[in-house]
C-alpha positions as CSV (number, residue, x, y, z in Angstrom):
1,X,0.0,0.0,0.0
2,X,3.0,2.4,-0.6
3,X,2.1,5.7,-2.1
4,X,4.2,8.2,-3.9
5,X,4.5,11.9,-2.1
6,X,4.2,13.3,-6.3
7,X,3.9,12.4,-9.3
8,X,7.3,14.2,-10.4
9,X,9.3,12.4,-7.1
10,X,11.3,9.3,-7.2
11,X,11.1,7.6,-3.5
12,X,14.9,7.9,-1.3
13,X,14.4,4.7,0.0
14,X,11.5,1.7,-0.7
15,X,10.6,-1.3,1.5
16,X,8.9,-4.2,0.2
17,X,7.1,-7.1,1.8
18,X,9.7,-6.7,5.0
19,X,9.0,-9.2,7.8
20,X,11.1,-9.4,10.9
21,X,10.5,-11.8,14.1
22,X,11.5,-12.5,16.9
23,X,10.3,-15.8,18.2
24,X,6.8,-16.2,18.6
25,X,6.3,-12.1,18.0
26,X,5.7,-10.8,14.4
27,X,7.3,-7.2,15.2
28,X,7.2,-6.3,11.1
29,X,4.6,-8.3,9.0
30,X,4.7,-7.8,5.5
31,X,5.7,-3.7,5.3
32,X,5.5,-1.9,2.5
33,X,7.1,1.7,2.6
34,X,8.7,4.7,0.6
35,X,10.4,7.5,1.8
36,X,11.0,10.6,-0.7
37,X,13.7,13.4,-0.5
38,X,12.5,16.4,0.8
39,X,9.7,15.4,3.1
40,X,8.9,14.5,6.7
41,X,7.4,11.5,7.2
42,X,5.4,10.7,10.7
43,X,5.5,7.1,11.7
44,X,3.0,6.4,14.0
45,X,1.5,3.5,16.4
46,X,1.1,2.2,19.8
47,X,3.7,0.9,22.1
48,X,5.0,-2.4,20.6
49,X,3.6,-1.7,17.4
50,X,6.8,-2.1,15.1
51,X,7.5,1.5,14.4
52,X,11.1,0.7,15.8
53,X,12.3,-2.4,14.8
54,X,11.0,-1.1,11.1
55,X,13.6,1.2,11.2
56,X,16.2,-0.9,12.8
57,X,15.9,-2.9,10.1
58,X,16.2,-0.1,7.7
59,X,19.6,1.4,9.7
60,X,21.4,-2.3,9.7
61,X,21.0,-3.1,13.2
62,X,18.9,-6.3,12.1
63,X,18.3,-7.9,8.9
64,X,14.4,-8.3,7.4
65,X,13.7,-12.2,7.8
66,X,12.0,-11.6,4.2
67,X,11.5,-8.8,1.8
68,X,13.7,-5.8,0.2
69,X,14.6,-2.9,0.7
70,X,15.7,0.0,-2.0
71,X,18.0,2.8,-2.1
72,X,17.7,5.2,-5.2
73,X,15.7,2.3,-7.1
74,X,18.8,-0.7,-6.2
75,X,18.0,-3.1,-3.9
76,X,20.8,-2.9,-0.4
77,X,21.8,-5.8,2.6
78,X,23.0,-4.5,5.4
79,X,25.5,-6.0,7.5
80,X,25.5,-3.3,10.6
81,X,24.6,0.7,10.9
82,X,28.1,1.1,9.0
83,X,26.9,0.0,5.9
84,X,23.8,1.9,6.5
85,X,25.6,5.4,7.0
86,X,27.8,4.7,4.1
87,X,24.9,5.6,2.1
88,X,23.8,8.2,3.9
89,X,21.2,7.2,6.8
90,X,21.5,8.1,10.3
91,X,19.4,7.4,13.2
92,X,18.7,9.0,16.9
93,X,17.9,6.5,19.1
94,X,15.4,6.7,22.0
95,X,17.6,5.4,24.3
96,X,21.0,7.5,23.8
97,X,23.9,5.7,22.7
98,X,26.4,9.0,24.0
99,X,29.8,7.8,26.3
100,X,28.7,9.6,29.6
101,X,32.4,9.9,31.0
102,X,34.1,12.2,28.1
103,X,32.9,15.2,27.0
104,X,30.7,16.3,24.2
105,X,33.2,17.1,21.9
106,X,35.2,14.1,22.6
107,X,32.0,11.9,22.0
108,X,31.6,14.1,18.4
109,X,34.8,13.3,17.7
110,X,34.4,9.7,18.5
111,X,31.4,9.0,16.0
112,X,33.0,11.5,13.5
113,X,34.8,9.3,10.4
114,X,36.4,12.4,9.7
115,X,39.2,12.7,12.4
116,X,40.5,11.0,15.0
117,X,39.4,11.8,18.5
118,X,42.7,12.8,19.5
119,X,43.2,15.7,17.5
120,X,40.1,17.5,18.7
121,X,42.3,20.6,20.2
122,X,43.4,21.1,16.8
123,X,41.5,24.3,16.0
124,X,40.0,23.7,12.3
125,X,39.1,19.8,13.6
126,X,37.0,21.1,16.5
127,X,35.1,23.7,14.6
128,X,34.2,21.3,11.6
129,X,32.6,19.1,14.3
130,X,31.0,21.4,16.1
131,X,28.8,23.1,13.6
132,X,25.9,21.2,13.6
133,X,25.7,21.4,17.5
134,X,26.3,25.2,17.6
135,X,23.4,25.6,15.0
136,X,21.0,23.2,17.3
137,X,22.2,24.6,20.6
138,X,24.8,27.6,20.6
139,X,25.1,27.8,23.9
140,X,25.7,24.1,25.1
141,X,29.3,24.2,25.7
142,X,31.0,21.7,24.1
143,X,33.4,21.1,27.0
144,X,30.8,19.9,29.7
145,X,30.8,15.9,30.3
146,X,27.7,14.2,29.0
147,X,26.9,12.4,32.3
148,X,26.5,16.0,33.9
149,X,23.6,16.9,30.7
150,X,20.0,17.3,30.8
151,X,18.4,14.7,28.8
152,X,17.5,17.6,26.6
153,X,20.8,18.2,25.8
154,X,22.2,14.6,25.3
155,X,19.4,14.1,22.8
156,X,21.0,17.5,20.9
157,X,24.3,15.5,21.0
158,X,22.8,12.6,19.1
159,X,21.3,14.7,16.8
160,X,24.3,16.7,15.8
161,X,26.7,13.2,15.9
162,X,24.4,12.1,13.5
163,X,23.9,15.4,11.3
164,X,27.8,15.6,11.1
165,X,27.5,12.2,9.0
166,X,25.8,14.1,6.3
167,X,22.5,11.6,6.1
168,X,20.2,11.8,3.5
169,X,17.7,10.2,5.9
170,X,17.6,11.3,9.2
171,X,15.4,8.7,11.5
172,X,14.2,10.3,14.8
173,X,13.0,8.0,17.3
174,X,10.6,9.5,19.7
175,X,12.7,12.7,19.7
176,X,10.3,15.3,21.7
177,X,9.3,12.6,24.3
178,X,12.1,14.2,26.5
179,X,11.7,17.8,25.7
180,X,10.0,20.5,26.7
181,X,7.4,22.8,24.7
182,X,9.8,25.1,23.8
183,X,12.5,22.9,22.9
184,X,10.0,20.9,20.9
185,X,9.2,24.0,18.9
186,X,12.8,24.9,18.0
187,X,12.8,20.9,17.2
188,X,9.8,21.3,14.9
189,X,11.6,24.0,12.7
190,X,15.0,23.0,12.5
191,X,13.1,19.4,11.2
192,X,11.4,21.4,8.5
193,X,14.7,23.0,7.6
194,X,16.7,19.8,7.3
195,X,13.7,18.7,4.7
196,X,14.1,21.9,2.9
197,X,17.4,20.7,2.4
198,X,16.5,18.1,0.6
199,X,16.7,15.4,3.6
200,X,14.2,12.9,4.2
201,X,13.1,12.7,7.8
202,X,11.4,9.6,9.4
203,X,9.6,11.0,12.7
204,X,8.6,8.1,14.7
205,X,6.2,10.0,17.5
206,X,3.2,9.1,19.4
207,X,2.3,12.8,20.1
208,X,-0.2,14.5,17.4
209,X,1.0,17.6,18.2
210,X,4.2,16.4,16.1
211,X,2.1,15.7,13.4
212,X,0.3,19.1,12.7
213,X,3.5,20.9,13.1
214,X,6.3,19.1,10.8
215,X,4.6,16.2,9.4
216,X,3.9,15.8,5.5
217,X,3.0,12.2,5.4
218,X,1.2,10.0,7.8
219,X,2.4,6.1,8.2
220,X,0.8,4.6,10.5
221,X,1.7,0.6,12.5
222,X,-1.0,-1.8,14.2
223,X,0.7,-4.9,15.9
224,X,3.5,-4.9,13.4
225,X,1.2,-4.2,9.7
226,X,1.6,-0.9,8.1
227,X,-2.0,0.2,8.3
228,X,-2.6,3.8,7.1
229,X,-0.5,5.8,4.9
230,X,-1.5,9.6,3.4
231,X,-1.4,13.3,3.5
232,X,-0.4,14.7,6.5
233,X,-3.6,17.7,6.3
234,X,-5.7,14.9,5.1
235,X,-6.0,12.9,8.2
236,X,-7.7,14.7,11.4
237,X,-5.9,13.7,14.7
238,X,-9.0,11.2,15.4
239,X,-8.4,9.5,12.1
240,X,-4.7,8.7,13.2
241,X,-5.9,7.4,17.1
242,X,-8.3,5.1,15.4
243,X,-5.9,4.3,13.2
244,X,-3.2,3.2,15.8
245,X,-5.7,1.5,18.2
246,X,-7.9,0.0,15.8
247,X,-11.4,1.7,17.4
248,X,-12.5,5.1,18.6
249,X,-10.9,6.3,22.0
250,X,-12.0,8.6,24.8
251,X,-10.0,9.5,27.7
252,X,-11.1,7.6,31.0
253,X,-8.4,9.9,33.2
254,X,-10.3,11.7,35.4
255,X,-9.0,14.7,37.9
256,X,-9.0,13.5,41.5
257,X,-11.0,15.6,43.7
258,X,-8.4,17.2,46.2
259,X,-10.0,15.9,50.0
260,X,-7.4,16.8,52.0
261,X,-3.8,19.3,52.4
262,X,-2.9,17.3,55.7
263,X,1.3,17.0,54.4
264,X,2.6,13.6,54.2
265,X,6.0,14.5,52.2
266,X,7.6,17.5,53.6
267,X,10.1,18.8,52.0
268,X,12.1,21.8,54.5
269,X,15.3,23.2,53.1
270,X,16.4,21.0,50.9
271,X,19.8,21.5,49.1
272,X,22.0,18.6,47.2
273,X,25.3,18.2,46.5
274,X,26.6,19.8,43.0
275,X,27.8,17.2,40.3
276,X,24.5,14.9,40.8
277,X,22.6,16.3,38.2
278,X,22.9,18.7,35.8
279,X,21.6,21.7,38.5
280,X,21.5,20.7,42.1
281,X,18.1,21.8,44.4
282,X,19.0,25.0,46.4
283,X,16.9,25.7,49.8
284,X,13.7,24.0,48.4
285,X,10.5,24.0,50.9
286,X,7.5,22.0,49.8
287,X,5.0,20.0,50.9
288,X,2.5,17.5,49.3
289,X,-0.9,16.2,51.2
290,X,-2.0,12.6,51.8
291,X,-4.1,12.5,48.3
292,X,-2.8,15.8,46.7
293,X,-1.2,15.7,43.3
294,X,1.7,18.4,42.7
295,X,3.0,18.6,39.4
296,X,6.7,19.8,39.1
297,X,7.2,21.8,35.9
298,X,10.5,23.5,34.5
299,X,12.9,23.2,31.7
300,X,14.9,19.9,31.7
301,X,17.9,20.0,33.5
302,X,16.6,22.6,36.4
303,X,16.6,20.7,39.3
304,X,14.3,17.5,38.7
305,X,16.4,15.1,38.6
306,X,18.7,16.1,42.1
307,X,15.0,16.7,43.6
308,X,13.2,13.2,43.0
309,X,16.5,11.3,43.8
310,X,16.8,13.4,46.8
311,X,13.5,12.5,47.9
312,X,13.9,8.9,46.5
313,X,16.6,8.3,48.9
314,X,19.0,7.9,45.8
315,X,20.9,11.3,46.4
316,X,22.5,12.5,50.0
317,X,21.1,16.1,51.4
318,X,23.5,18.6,51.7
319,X,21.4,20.7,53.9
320,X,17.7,20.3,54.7
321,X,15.5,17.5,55.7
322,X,12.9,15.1,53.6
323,X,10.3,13.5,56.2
324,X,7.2,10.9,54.8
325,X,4.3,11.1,57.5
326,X,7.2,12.1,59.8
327,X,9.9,9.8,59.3
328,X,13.7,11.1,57.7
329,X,13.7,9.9,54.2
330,X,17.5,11.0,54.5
331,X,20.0,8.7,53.2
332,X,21.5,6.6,55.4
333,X,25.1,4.8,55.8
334,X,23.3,1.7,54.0
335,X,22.3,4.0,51.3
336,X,18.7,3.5,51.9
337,X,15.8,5.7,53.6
338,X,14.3,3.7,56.4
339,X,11.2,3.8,54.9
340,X,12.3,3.1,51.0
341,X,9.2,0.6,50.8
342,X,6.5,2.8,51.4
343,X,7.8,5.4,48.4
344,X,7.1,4.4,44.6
345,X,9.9,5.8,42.1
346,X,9.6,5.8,38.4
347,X,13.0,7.4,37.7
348,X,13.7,9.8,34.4
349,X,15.7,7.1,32.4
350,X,14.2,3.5,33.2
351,X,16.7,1.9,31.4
352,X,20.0,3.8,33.7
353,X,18.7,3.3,37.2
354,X,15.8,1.4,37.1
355,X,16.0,-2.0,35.7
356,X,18.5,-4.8,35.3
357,X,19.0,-5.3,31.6
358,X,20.0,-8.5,31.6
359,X,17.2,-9.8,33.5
360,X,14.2,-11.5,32.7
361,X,11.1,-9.6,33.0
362,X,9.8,-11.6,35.7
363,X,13.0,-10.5,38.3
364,X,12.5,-6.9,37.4
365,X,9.0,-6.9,38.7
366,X,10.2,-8.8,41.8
367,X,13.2,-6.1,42.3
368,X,11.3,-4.1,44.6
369,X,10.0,-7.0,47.1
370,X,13.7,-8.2,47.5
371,X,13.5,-6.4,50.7
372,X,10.4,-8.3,52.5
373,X,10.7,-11.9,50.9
374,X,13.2,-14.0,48.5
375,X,12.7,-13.5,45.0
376,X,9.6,-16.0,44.0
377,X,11.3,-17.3,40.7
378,X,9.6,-20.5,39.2
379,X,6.1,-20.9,38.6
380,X,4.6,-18.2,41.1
381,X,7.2,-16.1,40.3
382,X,5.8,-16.2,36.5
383,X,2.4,-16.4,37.3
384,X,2.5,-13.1,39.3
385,X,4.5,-11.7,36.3
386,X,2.2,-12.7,34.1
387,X,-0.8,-11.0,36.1
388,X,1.7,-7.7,35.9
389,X,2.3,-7.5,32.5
390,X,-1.1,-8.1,31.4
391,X,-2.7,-5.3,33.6
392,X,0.1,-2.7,31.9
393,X,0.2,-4.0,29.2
394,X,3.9,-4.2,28.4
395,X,4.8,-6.2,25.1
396,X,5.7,-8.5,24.4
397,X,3.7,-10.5,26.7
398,X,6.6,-13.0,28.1
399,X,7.6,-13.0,31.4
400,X,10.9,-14.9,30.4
401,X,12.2,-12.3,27.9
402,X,15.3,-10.1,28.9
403,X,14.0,-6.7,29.7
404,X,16.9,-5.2,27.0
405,X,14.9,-7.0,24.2
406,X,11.8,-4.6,25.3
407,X,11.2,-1.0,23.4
408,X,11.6,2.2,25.4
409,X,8.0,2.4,25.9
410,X,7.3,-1.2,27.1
411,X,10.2,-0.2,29.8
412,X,8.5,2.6,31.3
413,X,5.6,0.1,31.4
414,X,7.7,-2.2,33.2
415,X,8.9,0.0,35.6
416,X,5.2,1.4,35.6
417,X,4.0,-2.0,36.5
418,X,6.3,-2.9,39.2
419,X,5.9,0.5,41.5
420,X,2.0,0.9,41.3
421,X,1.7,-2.8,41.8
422,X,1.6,-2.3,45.5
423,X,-0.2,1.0,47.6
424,X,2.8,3.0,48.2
425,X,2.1,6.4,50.9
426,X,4.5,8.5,48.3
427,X,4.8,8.2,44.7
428,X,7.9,10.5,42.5
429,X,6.6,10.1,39.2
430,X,9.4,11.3,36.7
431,X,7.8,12.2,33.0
432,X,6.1,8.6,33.7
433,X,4.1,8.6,30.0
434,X,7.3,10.3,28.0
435,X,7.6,8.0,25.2
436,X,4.2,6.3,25.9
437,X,1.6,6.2,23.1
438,X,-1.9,7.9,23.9
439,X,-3.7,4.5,25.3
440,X,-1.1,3.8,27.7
441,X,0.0,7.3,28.6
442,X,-4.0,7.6,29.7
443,X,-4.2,4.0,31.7
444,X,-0.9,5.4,33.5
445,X,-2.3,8.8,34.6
446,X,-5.6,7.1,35.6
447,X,-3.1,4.4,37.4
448,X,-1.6,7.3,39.6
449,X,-4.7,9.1,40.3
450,X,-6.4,5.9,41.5
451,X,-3.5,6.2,44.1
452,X,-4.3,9.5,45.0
453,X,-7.4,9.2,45.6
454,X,-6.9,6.3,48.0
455,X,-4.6,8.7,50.3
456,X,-1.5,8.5,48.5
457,X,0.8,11.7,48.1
458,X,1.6,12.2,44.6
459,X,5.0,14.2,43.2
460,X,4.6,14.1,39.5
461,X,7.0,15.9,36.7
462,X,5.5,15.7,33.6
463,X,7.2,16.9,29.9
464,X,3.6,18.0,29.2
465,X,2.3,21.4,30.9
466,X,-1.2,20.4,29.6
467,X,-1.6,17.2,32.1
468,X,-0.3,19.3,34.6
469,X,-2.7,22.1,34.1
470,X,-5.5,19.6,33.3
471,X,-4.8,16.7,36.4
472,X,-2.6,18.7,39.0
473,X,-3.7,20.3,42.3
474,X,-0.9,22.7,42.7
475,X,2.4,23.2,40.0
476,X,6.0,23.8,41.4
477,X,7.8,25.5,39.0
478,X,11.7,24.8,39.4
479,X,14.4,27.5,37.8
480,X,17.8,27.2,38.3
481,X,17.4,24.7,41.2
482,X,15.4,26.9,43.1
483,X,11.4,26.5,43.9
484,X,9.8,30.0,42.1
485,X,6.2,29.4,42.3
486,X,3.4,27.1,43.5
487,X,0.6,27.8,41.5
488,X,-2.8,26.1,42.3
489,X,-4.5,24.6,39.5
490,X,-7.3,27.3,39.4
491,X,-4.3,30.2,38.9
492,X,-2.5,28.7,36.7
493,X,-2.2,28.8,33.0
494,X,-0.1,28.1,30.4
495,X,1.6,31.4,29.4
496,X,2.2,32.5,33.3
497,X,3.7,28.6,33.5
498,X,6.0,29.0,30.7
499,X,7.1,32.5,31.9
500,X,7.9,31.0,35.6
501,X,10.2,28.6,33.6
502,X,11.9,30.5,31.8
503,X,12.7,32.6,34.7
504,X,10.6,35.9,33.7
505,X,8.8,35.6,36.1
506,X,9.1,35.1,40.2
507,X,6.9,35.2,43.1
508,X,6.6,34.8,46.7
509,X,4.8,31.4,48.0
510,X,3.7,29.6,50.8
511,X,4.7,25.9,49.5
């Protein structure tokens, strides 16, 4: 069902009949595809729908079990992502593949065929690497070390490593799951640039929003069949939902009715140590009721991260204190809070401090229970797994598969699963639907509200200022590591948000 963009175009790249799978699972069934200079085309679909492992197979990093795929009208087999850059495609990955000790001009240099990495001091070297990077982010300094980066930033770095390749393709996986609206803008229009360029531009996105701003063509996957292709105008955004999900959707997250502002988390003073996180907290009050929902809004990299580790009991204090219905959530020589099992943590990056890769499923969902009993393992172990993954849906559906085999979004899922399973008193949510595709995104936001309502005291930082206007009792508005504003929901809005952000705008609060 391919289509051509015009009739005057001759497609970049054409996929015929391409099947991949991987055991029982039929990730890619029978695609058919075609990608034309000059355009941006949106590939679209659920979580575990094959929108990734289409375009792993189309950078080298697996070969299609049948089919063909075409480059400038002559058919290509590739042996790795080598021979896929060699003729010009690059890919951003949703989970970064940046070396977080060196900096990032050393991890430029590293990806750059052009130069070795050691000669990055010499003057004309450096600035030939650096131009993509300085057009994307001018003031990112090239210097800093990519473990102390927002994830903002390290997905910039990918962007540029790949854009100093010179692709003709450029495949962005899932690219403005981790950024804000602002960033996501500026995203938006450098991606229509690089198609007026003459690039071709593969946008794999859940969000609609990517659509209607950059998009020219539609593609969209259902459990791993290409099952909707056109015109970017011509498809409304409930054509592409139902498209994606097979039927029509409506929205079952509902905003939990605030009952009581009794604190449970109380948060007095709290500063942390510099070098944890791209911007430590500085003398941060704050305070979140038994059934309140705060949401924490601010650009990436000001503060989030330090705070919900802080709180997590991941991160020492360096002044302050963190209590839970009056107990220190401090760190302690063990490196654990006393009361570590009464808090659920979804962290920012799943796949860094949250799982063990090499794992089954099963043993990541018994990770947090290590603490009360021995790990179940065998046959209740797997049954209980089973239940899990089922209720979250994470794909595929096998208990037994290593949790690196799983997509970004069926990660979160996992993670999802294992620290709403139980009825935690706290719950630090961190961007907990970034890279999740509407249905899930919606069953994970009704998840954590189901908690609140039962007495739980929710921390959530969302990407999206619209769930936190829509679902939040009060915002926090971090800048610069410092607490700006608490806005409750009924003051709030989007453009005195944004402002508070970007650090236009301050006021005094009572948090």
């Amino acid at each position: 069902m391919a289509i051509a963009a015009s009739a005057d175009k001759q497609p970049l790249i054409v996929m015929r009949g391409v099947c991949k799978r991987f055991g029982m699972v039929m990730a890619n069934d029978a695609v058919d595809l075609d990608v034309f200079p000059g355009e941006v085309l949106a590939l679209l679909g659920e979580n575990g729908a094959g929108k990734s492992t289409l375009m792993r197979l189309l950078y080298g990093l697996y070969p299609p079990d049948t089919g063909r795929i075409e480059i400038d009208g002559r058919q290509v087999i590739f042996g790795s992502p080598r021979d896929a850059m060699a003729v010009g495609i690059g890919m951003v990955f949703q989970q970064f593949s940046l070396l977080p000790n060196l900096s990032v001009l050393e991890n430029l240099l590293a990806a750059s065929p052009r130069a070795p990495w050691w000669q990055g001091r010499r003057r004309p070297v450096m600035n030939d690497i650096l131009v993509w990077l300085n057009r994307l982010a001018p003031k990112l300094d090239a210097r800093r070390r990519v473990s102390d980066l927002a994830v903002g930033e390290r997905q910039v770095v990918e962007l540029a490593k790949v854009l100093n390749l010179d692709p003709r393709l450029v495949i962005l996986d899932e690219p403005t799951s981790v950024l804000t609206p602002d960033e996501t803008a500026r995203l938006h229009g450098f991606v229509r640039h690089l198609a007026a360029e003459g690039k071709a531009v593969i946008f794999i996105t859940h969000k609609i929003a990517d659509v209607t701003s950059c998009a020219d063509r539609v593609a969209v996957m259902r459990r791993g069949r290409l099952v909707e292709q056109g015109a970017a105008t011509a498809k409304s955004s409930d054509d592409i939902v139902s498209a994606m999900v097979g039927r029509t959707v409506t929205s079952r997250a509902t905003p939990v009715r605030l009952r009581s502002q009794v604190p449970r988390l109380q948060i007095i003073g709290l500063s942390t140590a510099a070098g944890h996180s791209n911007s430590p907290i500085r003398g941060l009050t704050l305070s979140v009721g038994g059934g309140e929902i705060v949401g924490v809004a601010g650009v990436v990299g000001n503060g989030q991260t330090a705070l919900a580790e802080a709180i997590a009991g991941l991160m020492p204090l360096a002044a302050g204190e963190v209590t839970l219905d009056g107990v220190s959530l401090a760190c302690l020589d063990s490196g654990l809070p006393p009361a570590i099992s009464t808090i659920a943590y979804i962290p920012e990056r799943p796949i860094d401090n949250a799982v063990v890769a090499d794992l089954d499923v099963a043993a990541n969902l018994e990770l947090r229970r290590l603490r009360q009993r021995p790990f179940l393992g065998g046959s209740t172990g797997m049954d209980l797994a089973a239940r899990l993954i089922a209720k979250y849906d994470v794909r595929p559906n096998n208990p037994r598969l290593a949790a690196s085999s799983l997509s970004g979004g069926n990660l979160q899922k996992l993670v999802i699963a294992r620290e709403l399973s139980g009825a935690p008193d706290l719950l630090v949510a961190c961007y907990p639907t970034m890279g999740l595709d509407l249905i899930a995104a919606d069953s994970v936001r009704q998840r954590m509200f189901d908690h609140a309502a039962r007495g739980c005291a929710v921390l959530w930082m969302s990407e999206d200022l619209d769930d936190l206007l829509q679902y939040a009792h009060r915002i926090a508005v971090l800048f610069d590591g410092r607490l700006v504003a608490v806005v409750p929901r009924e003051q709030a809005s989007r453009d005195r948000i944004g402002r508070l952000m970007a650090g236009i705008e301050r006021q005094d609060h009572a948090a």
